[in-house]
C-alpha positions as CSV (number, residue, x, y, z in Angstrom):
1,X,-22.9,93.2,-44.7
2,X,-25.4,93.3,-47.6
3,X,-28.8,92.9,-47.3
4,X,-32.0,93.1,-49.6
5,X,-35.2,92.5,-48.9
6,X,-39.3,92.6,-49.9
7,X,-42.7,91.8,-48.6
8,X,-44.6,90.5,-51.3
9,X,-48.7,90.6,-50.8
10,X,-50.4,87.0,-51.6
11,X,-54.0,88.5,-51.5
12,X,-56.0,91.3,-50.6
13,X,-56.7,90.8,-47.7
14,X,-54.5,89.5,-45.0
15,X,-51.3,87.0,-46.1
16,X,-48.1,88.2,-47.5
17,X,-44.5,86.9,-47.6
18,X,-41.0,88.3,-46.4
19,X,-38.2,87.7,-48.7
20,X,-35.0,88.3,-47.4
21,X,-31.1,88.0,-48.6
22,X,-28.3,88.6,-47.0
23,X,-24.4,88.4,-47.5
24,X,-21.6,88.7,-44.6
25,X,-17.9,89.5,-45.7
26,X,-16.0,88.0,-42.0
27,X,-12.3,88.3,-41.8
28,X,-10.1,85.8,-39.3
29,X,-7.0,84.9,-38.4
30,X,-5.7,81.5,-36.7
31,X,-2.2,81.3,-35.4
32,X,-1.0,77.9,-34.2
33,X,2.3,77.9,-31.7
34,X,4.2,75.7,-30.2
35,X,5.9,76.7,-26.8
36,X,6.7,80.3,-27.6
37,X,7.4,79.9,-31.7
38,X,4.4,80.2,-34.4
39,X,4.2,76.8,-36.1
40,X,1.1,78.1,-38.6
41,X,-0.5,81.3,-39.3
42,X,-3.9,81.0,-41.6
43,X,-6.2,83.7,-42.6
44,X,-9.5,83.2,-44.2
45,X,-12.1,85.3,-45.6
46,X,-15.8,84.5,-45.2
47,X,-18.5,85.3,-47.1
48,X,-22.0,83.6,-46.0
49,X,-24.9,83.8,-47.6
50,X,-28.4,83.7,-45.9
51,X,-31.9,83.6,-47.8
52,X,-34.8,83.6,-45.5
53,X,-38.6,83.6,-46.5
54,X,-41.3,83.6,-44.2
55,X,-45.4,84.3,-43.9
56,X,-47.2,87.0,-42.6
57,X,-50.7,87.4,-41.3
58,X,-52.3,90.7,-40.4
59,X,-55.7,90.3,-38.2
């Protein structure tokens, strides 16, 4: 997994935001048989991305 992130200040005094990216590398295998003989084998490789944002309020 890769992630990056920041926390950017909107003012002085109180509101900010959280940036935040991340990237998953996910391996998998699926193996399809029928009775005791493989009829399919796939592999895949994965690699979702997820960008989050948010506020934040300190008090």
């Amino acid at each position: 997994m890769l992630q990056a992130g920041v926390n950017v200040p909107l003012n002085d005094s109180a509101l900010g935001l959280p940036l935040d990216a991340k990237r998953y590398f996910v391996g998998t295998t699926a193996t399809f048989e029928a009775g005791n003989t493989v009829a399919l084998r796939t592999e895949h490789d994965l690699g979702p991305c997820v960008v989050g944002a948010g506020l934040w309020v300190r008090f």
